[in-house]
N, C-alpha and C positions, 0 to 999 in steps of 0.2 A: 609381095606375091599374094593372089589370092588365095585364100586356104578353099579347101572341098567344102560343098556344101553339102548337109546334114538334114535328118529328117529333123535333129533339135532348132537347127536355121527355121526351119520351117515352121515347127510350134511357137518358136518363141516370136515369129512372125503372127503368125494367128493368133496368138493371147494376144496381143499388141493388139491388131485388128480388130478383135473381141471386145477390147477394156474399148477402143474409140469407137465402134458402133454405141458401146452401153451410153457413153459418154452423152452422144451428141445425143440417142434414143430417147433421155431421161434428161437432158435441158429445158430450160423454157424456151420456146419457139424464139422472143424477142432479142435473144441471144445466140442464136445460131448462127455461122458462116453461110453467107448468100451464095453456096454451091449454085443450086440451082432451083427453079422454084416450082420443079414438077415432083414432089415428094414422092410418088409410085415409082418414080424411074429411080430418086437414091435409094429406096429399099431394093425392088431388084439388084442394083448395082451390090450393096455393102453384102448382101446374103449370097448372091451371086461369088464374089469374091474369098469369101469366107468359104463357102463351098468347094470352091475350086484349090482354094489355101488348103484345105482339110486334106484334098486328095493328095497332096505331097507329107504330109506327117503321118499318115496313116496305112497300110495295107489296104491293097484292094477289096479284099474280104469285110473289111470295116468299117468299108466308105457308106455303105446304107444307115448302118447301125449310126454310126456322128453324123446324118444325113437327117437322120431324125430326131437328134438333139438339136439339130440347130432351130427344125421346126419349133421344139420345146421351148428352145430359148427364145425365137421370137414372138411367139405366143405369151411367154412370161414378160419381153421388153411391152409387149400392147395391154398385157393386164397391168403393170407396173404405171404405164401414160395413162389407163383410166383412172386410177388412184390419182393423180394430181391436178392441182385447179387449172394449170396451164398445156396439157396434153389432153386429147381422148385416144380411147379405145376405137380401131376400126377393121372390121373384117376387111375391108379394100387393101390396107396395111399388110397384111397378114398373107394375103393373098397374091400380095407382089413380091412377100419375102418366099414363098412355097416357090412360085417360081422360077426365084433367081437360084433357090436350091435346084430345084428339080433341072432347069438348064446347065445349070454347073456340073450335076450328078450324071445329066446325059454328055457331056462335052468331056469330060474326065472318062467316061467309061468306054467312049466310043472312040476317042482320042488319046487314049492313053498312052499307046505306046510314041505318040509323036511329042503329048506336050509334058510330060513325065522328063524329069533329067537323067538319062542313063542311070548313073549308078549313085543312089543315096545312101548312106549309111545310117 
């Protein structure tokens, strides 16, 4: 039987999520899985989801506030790739992750009461 699912389901989904953005963010390129080879569209996609991830562990009152960390953090993953000989830094980057938040942040807020699961605990 399935058990209920938890706002903890859901964090411990989003640290999951979290650690494998950092993962593949802080690879060297030569080693990455061939998702796909339009890199703006995986950032979108990984912040985007993360975003969306956030909206179910969280209160709605709080979803700005980790709405804005996530900015932070991937602002920290693009200064982290300029540090290494095998990534750079790019505002292009950066600015695919703002808004795969910002679409997440509007789709969760406008949509909340449809893609929200009843009753979390």
């Amino acid at each position: 039987m399935l058990k209920k699912v938890t706002r903890f389901h859901f964090k411990v989904l989003f640290v999951v999520c979290l650690l494998s953005v950092s993962y593949l963010a802080l690879m060297p390129i030569a080693e990455l899985p061939n998702i796909s080879s339009y890199d703006k569209a995986n950032h979108f996609i990984a912040f985007f989801v993360l975003s969306v991830l956030q909206s179910f562990c969280y209160t709605k009152s709080r979803n700005v506030n980790v709405m804005a960390w996530l900015f932070v953090y991937g602002m920290l993953l693009e200064v982290l790739q300029g540090t290494t000989t095998f990534r750079h830094f790019s505002y292009l980057d950066l600015l695919a992750d703002v808004f795969g938040i910002v679409v997440g942040l509007i789709l969760t807020t406008t949509l909340w009461p449809y893609l929200r699961p009843n009753k979390i605990n």
